[in-house]
VOZA-190565 format. One line per 10 residues: number of its first residue (from 0); for each residue x negated, y negated, z negated of C-alpha. Coordinates in Angstrom, 1 decimal. Layout:
REM VOZA-190565
NUM> X/Y/Z ~ ...
END
This chain:
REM VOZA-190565
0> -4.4/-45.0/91.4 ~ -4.3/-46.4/88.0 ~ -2.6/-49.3/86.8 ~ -0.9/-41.1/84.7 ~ 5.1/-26.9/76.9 ~ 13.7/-16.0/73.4 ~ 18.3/-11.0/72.4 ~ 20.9/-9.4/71.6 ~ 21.2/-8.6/68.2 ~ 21.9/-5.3/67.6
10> 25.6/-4.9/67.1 ~ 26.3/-4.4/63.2 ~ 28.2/-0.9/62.5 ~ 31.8/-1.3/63.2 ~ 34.8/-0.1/61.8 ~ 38.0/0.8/63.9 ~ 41.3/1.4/62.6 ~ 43.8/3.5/64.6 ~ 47.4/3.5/64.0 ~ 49.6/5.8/65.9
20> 52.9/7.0/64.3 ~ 56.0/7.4/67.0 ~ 54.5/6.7/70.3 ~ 51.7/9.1/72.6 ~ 50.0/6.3/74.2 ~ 49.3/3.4/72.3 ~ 47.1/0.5/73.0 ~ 45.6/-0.6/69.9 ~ 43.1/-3.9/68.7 ~ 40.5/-3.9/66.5
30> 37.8/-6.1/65.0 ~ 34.2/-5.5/65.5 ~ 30.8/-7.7/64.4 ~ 28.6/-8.5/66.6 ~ 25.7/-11.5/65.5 ~ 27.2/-12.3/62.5 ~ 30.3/-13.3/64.5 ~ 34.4/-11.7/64.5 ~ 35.4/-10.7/68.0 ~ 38.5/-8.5/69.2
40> 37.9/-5.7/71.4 ~ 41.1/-4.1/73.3 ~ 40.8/-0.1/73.9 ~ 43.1/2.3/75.7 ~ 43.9/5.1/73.4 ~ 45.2/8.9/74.1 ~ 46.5/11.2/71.8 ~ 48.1/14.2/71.6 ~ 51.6/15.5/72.0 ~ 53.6/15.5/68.8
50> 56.8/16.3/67.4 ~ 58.7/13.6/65.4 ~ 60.2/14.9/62.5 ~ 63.4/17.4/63.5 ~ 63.7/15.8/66.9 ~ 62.4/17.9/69.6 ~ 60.7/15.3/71.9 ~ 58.0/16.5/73.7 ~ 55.2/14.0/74.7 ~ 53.7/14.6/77.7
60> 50.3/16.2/76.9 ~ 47.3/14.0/78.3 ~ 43.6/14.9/78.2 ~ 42.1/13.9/75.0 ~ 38.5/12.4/75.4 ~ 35.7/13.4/72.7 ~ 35.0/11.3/69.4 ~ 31.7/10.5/71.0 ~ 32.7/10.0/74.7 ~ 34.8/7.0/73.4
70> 31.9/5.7/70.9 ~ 29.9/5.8/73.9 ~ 32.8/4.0/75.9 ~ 33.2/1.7/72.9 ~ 29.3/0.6/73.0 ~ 29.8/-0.2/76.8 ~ 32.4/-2.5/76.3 ~ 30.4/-4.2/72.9 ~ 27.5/-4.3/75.3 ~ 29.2/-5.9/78.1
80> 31.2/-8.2/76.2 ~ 28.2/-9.3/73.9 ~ 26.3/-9.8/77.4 ~ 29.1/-12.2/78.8 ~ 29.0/-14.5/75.7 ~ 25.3/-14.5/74.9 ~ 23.6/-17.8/75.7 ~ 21.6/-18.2/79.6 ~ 17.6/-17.9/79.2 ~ 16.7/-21.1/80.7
90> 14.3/-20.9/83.8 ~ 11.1/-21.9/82.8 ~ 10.4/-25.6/85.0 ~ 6.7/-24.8/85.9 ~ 6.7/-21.1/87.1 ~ 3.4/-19.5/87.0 ~ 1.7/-22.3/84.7 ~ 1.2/-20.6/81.7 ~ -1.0/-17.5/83.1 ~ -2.7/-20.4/85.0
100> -3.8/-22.2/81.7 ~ -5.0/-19.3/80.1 ~ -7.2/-17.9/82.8 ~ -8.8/-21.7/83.4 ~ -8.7/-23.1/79.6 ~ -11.8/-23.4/77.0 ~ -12.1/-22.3/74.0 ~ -10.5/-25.1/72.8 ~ -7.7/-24.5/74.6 ~ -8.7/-28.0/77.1
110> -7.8/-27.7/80.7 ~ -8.6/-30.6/83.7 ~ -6.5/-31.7/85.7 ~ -6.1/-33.7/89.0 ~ -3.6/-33.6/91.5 ~ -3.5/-34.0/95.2 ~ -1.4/-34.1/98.1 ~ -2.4/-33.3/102.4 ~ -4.0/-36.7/102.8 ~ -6.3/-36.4/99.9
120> -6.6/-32.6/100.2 ~ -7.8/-33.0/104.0 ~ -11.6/-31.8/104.4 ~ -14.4/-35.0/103.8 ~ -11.5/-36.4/101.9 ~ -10.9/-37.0/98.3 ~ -10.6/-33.5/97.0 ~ -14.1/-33.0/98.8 ~ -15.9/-36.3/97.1 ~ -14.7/-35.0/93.4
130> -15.7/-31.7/94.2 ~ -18.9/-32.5/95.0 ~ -19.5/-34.7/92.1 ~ -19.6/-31.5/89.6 ~ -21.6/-29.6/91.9 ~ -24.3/-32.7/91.8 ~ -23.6/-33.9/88.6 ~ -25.8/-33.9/85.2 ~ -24.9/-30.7/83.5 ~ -21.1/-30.1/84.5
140> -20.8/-27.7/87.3 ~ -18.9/-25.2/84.8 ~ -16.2/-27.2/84.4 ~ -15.0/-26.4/87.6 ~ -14.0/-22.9/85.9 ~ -11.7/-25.2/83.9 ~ -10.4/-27.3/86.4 ~ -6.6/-27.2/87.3 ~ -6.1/-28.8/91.1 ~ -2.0/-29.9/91.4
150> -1.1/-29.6/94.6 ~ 1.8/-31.5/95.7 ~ 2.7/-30.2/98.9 ~ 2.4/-26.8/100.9 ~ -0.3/-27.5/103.1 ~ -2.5/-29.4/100.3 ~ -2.3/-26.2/98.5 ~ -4.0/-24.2/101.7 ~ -6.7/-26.8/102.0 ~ -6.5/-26.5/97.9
160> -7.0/-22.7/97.7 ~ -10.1/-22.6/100.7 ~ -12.0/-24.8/98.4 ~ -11.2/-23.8/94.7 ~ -10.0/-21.4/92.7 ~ -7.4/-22.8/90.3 ~ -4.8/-24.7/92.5 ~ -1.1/-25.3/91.1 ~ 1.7/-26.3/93.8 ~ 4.3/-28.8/91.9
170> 7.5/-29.3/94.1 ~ 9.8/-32.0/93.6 ~ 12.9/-31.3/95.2 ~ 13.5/-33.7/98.3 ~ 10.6/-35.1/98.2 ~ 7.8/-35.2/100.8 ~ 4.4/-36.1/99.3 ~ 2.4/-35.1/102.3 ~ 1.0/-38.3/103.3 ~ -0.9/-41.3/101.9
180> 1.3/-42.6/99.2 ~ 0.5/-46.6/98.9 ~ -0.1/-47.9/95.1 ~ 3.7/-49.1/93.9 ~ 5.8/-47.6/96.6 ~ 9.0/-45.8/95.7 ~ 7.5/-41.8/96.4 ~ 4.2/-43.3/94.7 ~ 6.1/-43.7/91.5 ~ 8.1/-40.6/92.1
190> 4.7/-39.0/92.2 ~ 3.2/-40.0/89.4 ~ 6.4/-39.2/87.5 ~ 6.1/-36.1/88.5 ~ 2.3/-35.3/87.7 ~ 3.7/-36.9/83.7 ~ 6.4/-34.4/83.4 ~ 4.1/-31.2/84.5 ~ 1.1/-33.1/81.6 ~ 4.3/-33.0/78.8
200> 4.8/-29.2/79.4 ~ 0.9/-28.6/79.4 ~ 1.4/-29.9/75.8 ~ 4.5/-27.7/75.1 ~ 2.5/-24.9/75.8 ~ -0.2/-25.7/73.5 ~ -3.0/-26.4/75.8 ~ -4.7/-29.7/75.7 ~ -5.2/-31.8/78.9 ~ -7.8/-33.8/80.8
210> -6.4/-35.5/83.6 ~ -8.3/-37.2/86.4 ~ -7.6/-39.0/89.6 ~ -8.8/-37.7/92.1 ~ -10.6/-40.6/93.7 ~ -13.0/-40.7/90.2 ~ -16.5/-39.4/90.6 ~ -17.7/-37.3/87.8 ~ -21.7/-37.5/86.8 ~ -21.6/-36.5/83.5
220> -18.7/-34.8/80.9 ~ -16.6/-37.7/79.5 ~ -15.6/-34.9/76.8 ~ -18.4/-36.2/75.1 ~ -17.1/-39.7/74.4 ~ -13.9/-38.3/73.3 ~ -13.4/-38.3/69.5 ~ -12.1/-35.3/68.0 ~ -9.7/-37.2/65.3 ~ -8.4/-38.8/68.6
230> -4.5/-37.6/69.8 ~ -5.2/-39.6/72.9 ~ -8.1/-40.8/74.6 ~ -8.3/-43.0/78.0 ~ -10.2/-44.8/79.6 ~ -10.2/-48.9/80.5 ~ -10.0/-51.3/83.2 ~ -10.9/-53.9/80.5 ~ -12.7/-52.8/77.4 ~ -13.5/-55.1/74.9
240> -15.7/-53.5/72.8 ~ -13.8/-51.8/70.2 ~ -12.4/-48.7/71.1 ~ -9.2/-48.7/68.7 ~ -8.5/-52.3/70.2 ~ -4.9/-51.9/71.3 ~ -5.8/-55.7/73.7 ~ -7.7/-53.5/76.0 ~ -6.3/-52.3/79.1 ~ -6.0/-48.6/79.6
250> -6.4/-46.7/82.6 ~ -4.0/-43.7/83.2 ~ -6.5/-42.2/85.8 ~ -8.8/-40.6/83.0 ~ -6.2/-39.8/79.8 ~ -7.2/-36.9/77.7 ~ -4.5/-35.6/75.5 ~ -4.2/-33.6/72.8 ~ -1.6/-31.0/72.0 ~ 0.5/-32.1/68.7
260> 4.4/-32.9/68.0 ~ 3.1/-36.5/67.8 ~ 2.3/-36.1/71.6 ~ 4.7/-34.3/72.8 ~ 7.3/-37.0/71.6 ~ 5.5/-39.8/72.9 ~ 5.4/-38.4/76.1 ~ 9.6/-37.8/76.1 ~ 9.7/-40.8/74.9 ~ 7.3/-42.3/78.2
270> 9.6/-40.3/80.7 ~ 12.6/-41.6/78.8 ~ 11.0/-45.2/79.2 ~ 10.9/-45.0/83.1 ~ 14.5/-45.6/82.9 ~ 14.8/-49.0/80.4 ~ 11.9/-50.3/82.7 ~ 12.7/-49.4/86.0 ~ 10.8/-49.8/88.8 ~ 7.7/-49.7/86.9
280> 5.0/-46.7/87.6 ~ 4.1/-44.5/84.5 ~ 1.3/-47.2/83.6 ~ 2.5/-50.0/83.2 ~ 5.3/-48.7/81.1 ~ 2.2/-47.1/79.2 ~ 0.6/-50.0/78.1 ~ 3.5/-51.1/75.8 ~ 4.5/-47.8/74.4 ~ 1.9/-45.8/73.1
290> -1.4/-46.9/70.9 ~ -4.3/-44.9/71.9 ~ -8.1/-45.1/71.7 ~ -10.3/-46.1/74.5 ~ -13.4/-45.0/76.2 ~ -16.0/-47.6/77.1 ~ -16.5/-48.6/80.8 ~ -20.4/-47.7/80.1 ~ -19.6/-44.5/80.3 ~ -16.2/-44.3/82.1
300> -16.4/-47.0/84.3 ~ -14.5/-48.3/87.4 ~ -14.2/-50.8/90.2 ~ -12.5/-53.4/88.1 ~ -15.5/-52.8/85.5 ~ -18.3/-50.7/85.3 ~ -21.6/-50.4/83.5 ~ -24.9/-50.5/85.6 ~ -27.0/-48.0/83.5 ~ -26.8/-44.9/85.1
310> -28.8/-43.6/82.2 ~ -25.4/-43.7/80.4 ~ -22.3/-43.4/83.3 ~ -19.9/-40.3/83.2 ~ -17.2/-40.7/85.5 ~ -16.7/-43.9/87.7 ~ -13.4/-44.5/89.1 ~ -12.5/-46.3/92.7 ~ -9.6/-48.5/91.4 ~ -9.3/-52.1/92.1
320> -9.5/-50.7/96.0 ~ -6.5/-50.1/97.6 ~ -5.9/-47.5/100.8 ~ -7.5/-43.9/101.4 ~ -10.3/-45.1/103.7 ~ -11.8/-48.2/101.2 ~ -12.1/-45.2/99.3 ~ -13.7/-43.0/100.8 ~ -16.1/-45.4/102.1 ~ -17.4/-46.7/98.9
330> -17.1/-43.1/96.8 ~ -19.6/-41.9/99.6 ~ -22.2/-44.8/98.9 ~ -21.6/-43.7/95.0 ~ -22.5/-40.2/95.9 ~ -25.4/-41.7/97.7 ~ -27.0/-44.0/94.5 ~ -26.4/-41.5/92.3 ~ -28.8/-38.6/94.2 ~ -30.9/-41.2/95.1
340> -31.3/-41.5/91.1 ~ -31.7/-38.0/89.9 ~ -34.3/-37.7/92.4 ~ -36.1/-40.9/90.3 ~ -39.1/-39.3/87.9 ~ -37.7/-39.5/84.6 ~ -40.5/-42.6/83.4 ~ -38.5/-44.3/86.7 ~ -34.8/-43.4/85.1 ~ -35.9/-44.7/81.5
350> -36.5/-48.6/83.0 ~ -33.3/-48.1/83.9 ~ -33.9/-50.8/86.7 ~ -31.6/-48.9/89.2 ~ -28.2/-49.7/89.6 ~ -25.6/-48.7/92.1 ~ -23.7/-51.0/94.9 ~ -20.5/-51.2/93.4 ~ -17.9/-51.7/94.5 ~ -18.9/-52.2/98.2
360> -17.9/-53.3/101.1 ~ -14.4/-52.2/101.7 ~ -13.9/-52.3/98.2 ~ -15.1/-55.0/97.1 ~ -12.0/-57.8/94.7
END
C-alpha cells in the first residue's frame, strides 16, 4: 500500500439622461455603473402628447408609467443584466467535507484519515482489523471520534456507515474501485491519486491531516512522535537513524501533514508531477520531490522494518506483503501478540523479552 482546501456589488447611483424633443416615442441609451465598471443599458420610453411649435400635430396619447414604476423597471434590468455578466461560483469538488472536518477535527484542527473500498470495507476485513486496533490499543480509543473513513465506492460506504460514524464517499467519475486493487495497477494508481487530491483540499480548508492505510494496525498514538516544528511527518520503510535524513525511505501509508502555503504548493506541485513521471504511483514520485522528516520504525514500524520492543511500537504497517488475504492473515497474528502482551504483568513488559511473529507466514520477503 505504500511504496499516499465568495456578490454583487451593490449597483452605484446612476444617472440617466433623457432627451426627447420632436418625436412621442423615443428609445433612448444611457450609461450606468455597476462594480466600478461602464455598461449601456437600452430603455423604452413613453411620453406625452405634445404640440410642436405652431404646427398642430397631435401625438397619439400613450399611458405614461410612474417615475418610480420605471426606477423599479430600471433596477430589474441592472439586476438582470449585472446577473448575466457576474462571474460562476465554482462548485465546491468535495461536497459535504467541510461540515465533516469540523464535527470530527481536534482542537488542533487534526483529522485521520484512511480510505477504503468494498473489498477492504467487507466485515473480518481490513476496515474491521484497524478498527479494532483503537478499541484494544494503549490509550487511543478517542481517536476514533477524530477519525475520517473515505469511502471509495457506494457499497463500502454502507458497510462504512454500520461500523463508524464519520465515513466520506469520494467518487471518481468512471471509475469502479469496488474490488481488490493490486499494488501498481492502472485503477491502483488512479486510486491513490485520488485519496492525494481529496488530502490537498483537507489543507485548503485549514485542517491538518493524518493519513493511514488501512492495512496499519494502531497500538499506540504516532501523534506523539510527530514534531510540532514539522510541516510533514511520515513514516519509513528504511530509517537510518536521523530523522531529517532525506536518504531514508518514506512511507506514504502514515504521512501527517500540516496545513501551511508551503504544503499546499507542494502538494499541487505532487499532483502536477504525476504527469512528468507517468506511470509512477503518488510515492514513488514522492520520494524525489518533497523533503520531509521521518518517524522511526521503533515506533512506526512495518513489514519491510520494524522494531521488536513492544514497550515502544505505535502503529505497524503490513507492507512488503502483497494481496488482501497475506494480509489479513498476518494483521490477525499481530492482533494476537499484541493482547497476548497487554495481558503480560507490567515487571513481565519491562524485560521486554516479548516480541511479535512478524511478518509471518504469508507475509513473510
Amino acid at each position: 500500500m505504500g511504496k499516499s482546501v465568495d456578490m454583487l456589488r451593490h449597483a452605484t447611483p446612476f444617472l440617466l439622461g433623457v432627451a426627447a424633443t420632436l418625436v412621442c416615442l423615443t428609445f433612448y441609451r444611457s450609461k450606468i455603473i455597476i462594480g466600478g465598471h461602464e455598461r449601456s443599458l437600452e430603455a423604452f420610453a413613453l411620453i406625452n402628447a405634445t404640440q410642436v411649435n405652431s404646427t398642430n400635430i397631435a401625438c397619439e396619447k400613450k399611458e405614461v408609467a410612474s417615475f418610480d414604476d420605471r426606477l423599479i423597471s430600471r433596477k430589474e434590468v441592472v439586476n438582470q443584466t449585472t446577473a448575466q455578466n457576474a462571474t460562476p461560483v465554482e462548485e465546491e469538488p468535495f461536497p459535504g467535507l467541510l461540515p465533516l472536518l469540523k464535527r470530527v477535527a481536534t482542537n488542533d484542527k487534526t483529522v485521520i484519515m484512511t480510505s477504503v473500498n468494498e473489498a477492504w470495507a467487507t466485515p473480518n476485513s481490513l476496515l474491521d482489523i484497524f478498527l479494532e486496533g483503537f478499541r484494544i490499543g494503549e490509550g487511543i480509543q478517542h481517536l476514533l471520534d477524530h477519525l475520517i473513513v473515505v469511502t471509495l465506492d457506494p457499497n463500502a460506504w454502507n458497510l462504512c456507515t454500520a461500523v463508524h460514524p464519520h465515513c466520506y464517499p469520494l467518487t471518481v467519475d468512471g471509475k469502479n474501485f469496488t474490488s481488490e486493487k493490486v499494488f501498481m495497477s492502472g485503477d491502483y494508481i488512479d486510486l491513490v491519486w485520488s485519496k492525494v487530491k481529496l488530502q490537498r483540499r483537507i489543507l485548503e480548508l485549514g485542517y491538518n491531516f493524518l493519513f493511514t492505510d488501512v492495512d496499519i494496525l494502531w497500538m499506540r498514538n504516532p501523534l506523539k512522535h510527530i514534531t510540532v516544528y514539522a510541516d510533514l511527518t511520515a513514516s519509513s520503510d528504511e530509517f537510518l537513524g536521523d530523522p531529517d535524513d532525506i536518504n531514508n525511505y518514506p512511507n506514504t501509508g502514515l504521512i501527517y501533514v500540516k496545513s501551511t502555503q508551503k504544503t499546499i504548493e507542494m502538494m499541487n506541485y505532487w499532483i502536477d508531477a504525476r504527469n512528468r513521471y507517468p506511470p509512477n504511483h503518488e510515492q514513488t514520485i514522492f520520494n524525489f520531490t518533497v523533503k520531509i522528516q521521518y518517524i522511526d520504525t521503533s515506533y512506526c514500524g512495518g513489514f519491510c522494518n520494524h522494531g521488536n520492543d513492544l514497550n515502544k511500537i505505535c502503529t505497524m504497517h503490513a507492507n512488503c506483503c502483497v494481496g488482501l488475504q497475506a494480509k489479513l492473515h498476518d494483521l490477525k497474528q499481530i492482533i494476537e501478540d499484541w493482547k497476548f502482551y497487554t495481558a503480560l504483568p507490567i515487571e513481565e513488559k519491562r524485560k521486554g523479552l516479548f516480541t511479535w511473529r512478524v511478518p509471518g507466514l504469508y507475509c513473510m520477503h
